[in-house]
C-alpha positions as MATLAB code, in Angstrom:
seq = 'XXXXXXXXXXXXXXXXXXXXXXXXXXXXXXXXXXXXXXXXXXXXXXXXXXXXXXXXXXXX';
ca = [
     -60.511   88.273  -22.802;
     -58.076   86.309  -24.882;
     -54.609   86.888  -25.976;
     -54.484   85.429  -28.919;
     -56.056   86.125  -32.716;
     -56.487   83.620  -35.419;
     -56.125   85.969  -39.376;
     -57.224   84.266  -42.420;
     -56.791   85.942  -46.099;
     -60.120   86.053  -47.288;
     -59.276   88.140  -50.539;
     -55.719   88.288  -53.108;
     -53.181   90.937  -52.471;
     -53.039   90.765  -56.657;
     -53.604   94.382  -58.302;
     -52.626   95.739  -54.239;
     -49.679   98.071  -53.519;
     -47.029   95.795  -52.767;
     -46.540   96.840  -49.082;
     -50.163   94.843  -48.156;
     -48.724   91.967  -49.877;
     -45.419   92.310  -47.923;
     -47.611   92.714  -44.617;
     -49.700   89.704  -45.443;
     -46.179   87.578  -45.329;
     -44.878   89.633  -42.856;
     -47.649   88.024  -40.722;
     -46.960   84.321  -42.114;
     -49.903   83.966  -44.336;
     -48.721   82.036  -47.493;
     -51.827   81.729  -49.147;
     -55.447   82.288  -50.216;
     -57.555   80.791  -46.948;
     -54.649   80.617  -45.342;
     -54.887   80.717  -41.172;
     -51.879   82.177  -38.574;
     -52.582   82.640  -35.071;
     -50.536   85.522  -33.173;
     -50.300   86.606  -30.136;
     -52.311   90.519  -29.327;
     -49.881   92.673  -29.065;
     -49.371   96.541  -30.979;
     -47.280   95.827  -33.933;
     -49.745   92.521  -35.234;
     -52.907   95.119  -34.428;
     -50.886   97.789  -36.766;
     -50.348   95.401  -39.224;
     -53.879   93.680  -39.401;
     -55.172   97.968  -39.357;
     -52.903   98.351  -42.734;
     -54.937   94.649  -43.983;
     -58.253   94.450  -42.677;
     -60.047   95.028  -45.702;
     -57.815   91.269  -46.813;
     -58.298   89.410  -44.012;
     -60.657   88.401  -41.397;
     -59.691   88.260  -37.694;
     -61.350   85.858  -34.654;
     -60.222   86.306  -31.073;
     -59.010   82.564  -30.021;
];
C-alpha cells in the first residue's frame, strides 16, 4: 500500500459554495486539470470527502 495520492480537478468549483473552492486551494490545486500529490494522512482524506464529486484521486 502506498502513502501517497496524486488529486486532479476534473470539474470547476464555479456556481459551488465557496468553501469547495477554498478546499480545492487549500489542497494546492490552482487550476482546471490541475495535479498535487499529498501525502495519506486524515485531514487531506477529509478534505478530498468534502471534494470528491471535483476531483479524481490515484494512489501513487
Amino acid at each position: 500500500m502506498t502513502d501517497k495520492l496524486k488529486i486532479t480537478q476534473i470539474k470547476s468549483t464555479i456556481g459551488r459554495p465557496a468553501v469547495q473552492g477554498r478546499i480545492i486551494r487549500s489542497l494546492g490545486i490552482k487550476r482546471m486539470h490541475h495535479t498535487v500529490e499529498h501525502t495519506k494522512d486524515p485531514v487531506i482524506l477529509g478534505q478530498i470527502n468534502k471534494v470528491s464529486h471535483l476531483v479524481k484521486v490515484e494512489e501513487v
